[in-house]
C-alpha positions in Angstrom: 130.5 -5.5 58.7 128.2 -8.1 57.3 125.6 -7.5 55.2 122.1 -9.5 55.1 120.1 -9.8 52.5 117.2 -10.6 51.5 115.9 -13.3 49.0 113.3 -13.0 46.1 110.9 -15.4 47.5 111.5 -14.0 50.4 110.7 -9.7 49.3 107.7 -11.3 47.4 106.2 -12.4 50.5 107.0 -9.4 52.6 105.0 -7.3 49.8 102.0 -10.0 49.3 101.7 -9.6 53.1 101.8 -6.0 53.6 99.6 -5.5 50.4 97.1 -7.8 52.2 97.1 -5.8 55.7 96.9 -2.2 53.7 94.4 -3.5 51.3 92.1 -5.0 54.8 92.8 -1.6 56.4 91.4 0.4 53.1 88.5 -1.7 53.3 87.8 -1.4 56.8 87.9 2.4 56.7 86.0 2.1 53.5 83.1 0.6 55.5 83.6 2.8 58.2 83.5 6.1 56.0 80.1 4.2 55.0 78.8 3.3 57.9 80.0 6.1 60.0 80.4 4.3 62.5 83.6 2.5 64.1 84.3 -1.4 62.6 86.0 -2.0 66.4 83.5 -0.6 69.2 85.3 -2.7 71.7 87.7 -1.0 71.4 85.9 2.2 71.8 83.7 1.2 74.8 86.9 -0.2 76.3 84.9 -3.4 77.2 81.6 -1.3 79.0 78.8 -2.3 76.1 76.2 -1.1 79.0 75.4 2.1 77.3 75.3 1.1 73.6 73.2 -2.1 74.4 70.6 0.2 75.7 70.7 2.4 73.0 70.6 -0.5 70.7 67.9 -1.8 72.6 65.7 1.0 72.3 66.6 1.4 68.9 64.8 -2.1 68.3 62.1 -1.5 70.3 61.5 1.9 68.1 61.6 -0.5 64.7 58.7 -2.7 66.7 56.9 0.7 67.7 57.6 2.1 64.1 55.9 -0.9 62.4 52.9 -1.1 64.8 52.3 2.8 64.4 52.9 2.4 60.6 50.0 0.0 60.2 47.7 1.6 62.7 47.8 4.6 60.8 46.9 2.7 57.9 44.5 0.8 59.3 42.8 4.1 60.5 42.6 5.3 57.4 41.2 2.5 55.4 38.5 3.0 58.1 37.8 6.4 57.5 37.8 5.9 53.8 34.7 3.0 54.4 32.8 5.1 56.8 33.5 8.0 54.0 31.5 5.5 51.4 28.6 5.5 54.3 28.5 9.2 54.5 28.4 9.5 51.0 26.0 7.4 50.5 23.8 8.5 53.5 23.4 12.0 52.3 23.1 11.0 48.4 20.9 8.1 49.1 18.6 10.5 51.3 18.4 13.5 49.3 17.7 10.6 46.2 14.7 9.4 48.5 13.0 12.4 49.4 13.2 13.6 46.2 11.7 10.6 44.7 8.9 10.5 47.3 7.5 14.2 45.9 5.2 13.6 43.5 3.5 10.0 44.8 5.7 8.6 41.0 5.9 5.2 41.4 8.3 5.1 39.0 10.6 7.3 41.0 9.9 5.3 44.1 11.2 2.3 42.5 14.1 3.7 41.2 14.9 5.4 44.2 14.4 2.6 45.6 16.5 0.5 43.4 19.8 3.0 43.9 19.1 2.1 47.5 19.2 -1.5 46.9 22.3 -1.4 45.0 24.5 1.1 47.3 23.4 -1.0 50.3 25.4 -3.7 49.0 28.2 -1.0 48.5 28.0 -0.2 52.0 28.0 -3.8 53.5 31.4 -4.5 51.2 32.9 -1.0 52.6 32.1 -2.4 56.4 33.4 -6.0 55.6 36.5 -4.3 54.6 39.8 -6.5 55.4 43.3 -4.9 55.6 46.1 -6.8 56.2 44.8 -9.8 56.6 42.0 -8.3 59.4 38.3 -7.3 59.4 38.1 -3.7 60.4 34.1 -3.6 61.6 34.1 -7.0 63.2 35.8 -6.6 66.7 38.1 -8.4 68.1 36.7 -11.5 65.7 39.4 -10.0 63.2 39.3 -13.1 60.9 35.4 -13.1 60.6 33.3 -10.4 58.2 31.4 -8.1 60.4 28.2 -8.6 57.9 26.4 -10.9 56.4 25.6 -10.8 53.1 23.4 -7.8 51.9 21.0 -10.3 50.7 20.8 -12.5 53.8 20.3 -8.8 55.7 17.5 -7.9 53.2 15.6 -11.5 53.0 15.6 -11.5 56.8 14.3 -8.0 57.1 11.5 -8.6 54.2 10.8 -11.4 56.2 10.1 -9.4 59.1 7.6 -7.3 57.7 6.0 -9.5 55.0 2.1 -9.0 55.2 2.5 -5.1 56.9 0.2 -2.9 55.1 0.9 0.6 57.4 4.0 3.0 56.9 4.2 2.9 60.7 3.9 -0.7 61.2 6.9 -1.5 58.6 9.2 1.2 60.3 8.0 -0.2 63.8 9.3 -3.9 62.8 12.3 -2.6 60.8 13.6 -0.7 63.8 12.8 -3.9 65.7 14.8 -6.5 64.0 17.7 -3.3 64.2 17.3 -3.0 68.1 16.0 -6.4 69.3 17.7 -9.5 70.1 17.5 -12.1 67.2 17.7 -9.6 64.5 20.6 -7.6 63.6 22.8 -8.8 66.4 22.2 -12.5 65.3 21.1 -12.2 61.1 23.7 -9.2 60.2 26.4 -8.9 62.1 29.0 -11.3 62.2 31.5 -9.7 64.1 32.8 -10.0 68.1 30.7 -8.0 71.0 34.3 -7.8 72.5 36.6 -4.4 71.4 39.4 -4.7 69.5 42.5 -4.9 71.3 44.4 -1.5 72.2 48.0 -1.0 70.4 51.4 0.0 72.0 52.6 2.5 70.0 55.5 3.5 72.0 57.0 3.0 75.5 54.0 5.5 77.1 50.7 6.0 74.5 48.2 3.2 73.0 45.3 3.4 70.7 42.5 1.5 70.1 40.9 1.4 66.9 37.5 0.2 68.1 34.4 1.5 65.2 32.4 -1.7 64.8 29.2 -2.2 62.4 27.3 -2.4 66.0 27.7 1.6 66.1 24.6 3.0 66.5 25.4 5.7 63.8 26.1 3.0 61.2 23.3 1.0 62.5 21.3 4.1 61.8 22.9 4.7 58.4 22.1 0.5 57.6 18.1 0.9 58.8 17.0 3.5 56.8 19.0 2.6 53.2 17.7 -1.5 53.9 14.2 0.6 54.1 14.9 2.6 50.9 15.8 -0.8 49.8 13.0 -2.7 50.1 10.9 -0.1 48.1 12.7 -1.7 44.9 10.1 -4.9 45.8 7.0 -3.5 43.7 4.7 -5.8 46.0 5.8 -3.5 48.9 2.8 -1.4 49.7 1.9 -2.6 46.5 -0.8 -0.1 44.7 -0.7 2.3 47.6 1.6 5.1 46.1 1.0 7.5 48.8 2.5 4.9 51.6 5.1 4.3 49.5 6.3 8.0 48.9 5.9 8.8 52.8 8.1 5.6 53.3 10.4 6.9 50.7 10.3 9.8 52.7 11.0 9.1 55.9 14.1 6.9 55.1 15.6 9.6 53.2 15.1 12.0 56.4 16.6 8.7 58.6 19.6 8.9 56.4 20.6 12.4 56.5 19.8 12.4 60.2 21.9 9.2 60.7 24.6 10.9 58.8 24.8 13.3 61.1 25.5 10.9 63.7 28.6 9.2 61.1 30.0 12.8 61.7 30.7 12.1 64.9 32.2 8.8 64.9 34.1 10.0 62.1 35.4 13.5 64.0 36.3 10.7 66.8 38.4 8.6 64.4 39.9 11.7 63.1 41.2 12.8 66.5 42.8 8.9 67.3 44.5 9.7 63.7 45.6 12.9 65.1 47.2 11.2 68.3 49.0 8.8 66.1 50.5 11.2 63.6 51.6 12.9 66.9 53.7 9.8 68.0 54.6 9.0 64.8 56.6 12.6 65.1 57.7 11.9 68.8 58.5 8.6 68.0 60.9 9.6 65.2 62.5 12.6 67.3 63.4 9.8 69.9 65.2 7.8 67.3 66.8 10.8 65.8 68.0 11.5 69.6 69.3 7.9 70.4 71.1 7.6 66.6 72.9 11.1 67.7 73.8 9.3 71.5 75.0 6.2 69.2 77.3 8.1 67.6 78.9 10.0 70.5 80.0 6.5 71.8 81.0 4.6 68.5 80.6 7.7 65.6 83.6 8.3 63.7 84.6 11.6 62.7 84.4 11.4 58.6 86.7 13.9 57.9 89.3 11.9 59.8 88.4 9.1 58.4 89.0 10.7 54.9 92.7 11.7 56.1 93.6 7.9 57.0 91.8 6.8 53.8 94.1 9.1 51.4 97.3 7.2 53.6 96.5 4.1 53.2 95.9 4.9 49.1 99.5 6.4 49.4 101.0 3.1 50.8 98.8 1.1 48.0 100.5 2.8 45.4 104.0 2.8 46.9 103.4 -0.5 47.2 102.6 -1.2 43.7 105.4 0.9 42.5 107.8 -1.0 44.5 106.1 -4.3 43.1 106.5 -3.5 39.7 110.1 -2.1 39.5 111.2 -5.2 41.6 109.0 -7.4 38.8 110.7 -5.9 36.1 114.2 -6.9 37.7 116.7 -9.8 35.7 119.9 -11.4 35.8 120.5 -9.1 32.6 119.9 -6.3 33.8 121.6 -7.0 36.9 124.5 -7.7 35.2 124.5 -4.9 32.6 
């Protein structure tokens, strides 16, 4: 019977090797215990990748959807925070009007007025508002501010009634230049007649987030504080303290009534930010669904995984037992 052995060079080899392909299979099921998923779905599908490259597919389309609902609701709510400032300033403004108008005080008028002046310029920054890169109140001219500046707006408007010397014949030309062609249309607003465009937000529901500075509510709102406004000019009315508190007066009651208005266009913002929470919700119950339908075709069971992990750990460490002893063998000790 002959006997064949096996040379040094030749064992160190066999255990480099099969160290290698044990240490490549611990890895691999490292990743897979990771992942939970398998590192071969060939193999798994058997060829057929029909089924996980629509669920694959859907998955990415979810990740578009899942950005594009992200920043819509975003974009909603930096909206509703600037029409907030408007209603704010609508029913402070007003109330700070009216009562500045009791009395006939000039000095009251003009500091109403004043307050006016400067939270006009408040309100024309909250409606040029930009996120991400987009004007919010412009349309679908996204890249252009939907105002003008509040001083352009106020210059063109004192223009407009320079030399009135009646309550009604100032609020008659200051609701023109608001209504009529050639004044706010062409002076103040900046923005696109056209809507913005709607957004997909999944494979069946859009939204459109389409509150421009054209509304009439914030139109409204924009008339009577540019009239409070204008009664920071001293030479308004000058000398005539009565006109000047009924016009005080009767911006103050615009404002509250045009806040009223605000409410609604707000209420109808608030029920598009409704509808997108909603598929925000239904959008994330379909990915949970397809992740679950991913696994049943290339999931891996982790406690299974785990079992083939702690054998492959075995053979590592019979392997470097076996490594060692045959490391620590010498002619010596061979011969001894």
């Amino acid at each position: 019977m002959s006997l064949i052995s096996m040379g040094d060079l030749a064992q160190s080899l066999g255990l480099r090797t099969r160290n290698a392909e044990v240490k490549a299979q611990f890895t691999r099921l490292t990743e897979e215990m990771v992942s939970g998923v398998t590192s071969d779905p060939a193999a798994r599908v058997r060829g057929d990748f029909r089924p996980l490259g629509a669920i694959e597919r859907s998955l990415t389309m979810l990740d578009a959807y899942d950005l594009a609902t992200s920043e819509t609701k975003s974009t909603a709510e930096v909206m509703q925070a600037a029409l907030g400032v408007l209603s704010d300033t609508a029913k402070d403004i007003g109330s700070t009007l009216i009562n500045g108008s009791s009395g006939q005080h000039e000095n009251m008028i003009a500091a109403a007025g004043q307050e006016a002046d400067e939270q006009f310029r408040q309100v024309v920054a909250a409606l040029n508002t930009r996120f991400a890169g987009r004007s919010l109140f412009a349309g679908d001219a996204t890249d252009a501010p939907a105002l003008a500046s509040a001083d352009t707006i106020l210059s063109s408007i004192g223009s407009a009634i320079s030399g009135l010397t009646s309550v009604t014949d100032i609020e008659t030309a200051i609701d023109n230049w608001f209504n009529s062609p050639g004044g706010f249309d062409t002076v103040a607003y900046q923005g696109s007649t056209t809507a913005v465009g709607t957004v997909r937000l999944n494979e069946t529901e859009t939204i459109r987030l389409d509150v421009t500075a054209m509304d009439p509510a914030i139109r409204d709102v924009l008339k009577s504080l540019a009239t409070g406004a204008l009664l920071a000019d001293p030479a308004l009315l000058s000398g005539n303290p009565v006109l000047r508190s009924l016009l005080a007066e009767s911006a103050g009651e615009g404002l509250l009534t045009a806040d009223s208005a605000l409410t609604d266009v707000r209420a109808l913002l608030g029920v598009r930010q409704e509808k997108i929470e909603s598929i925000e919700t239904e959008n994330s119950a379909n990915r949970k669904t397809l992740l679950l339908a991913r696994d049943g075709v290339i999931g891996l069971d982790p406690y299974e995984t785990a079992t083939q992990m702690e054998a492959v750990e075995s053979q590592i460490d019979a392997l470097y037992t076996v490594t060692a002893r045959l490391a620590r063998l010498s002619f010596t000790n061979y011969m001894s």
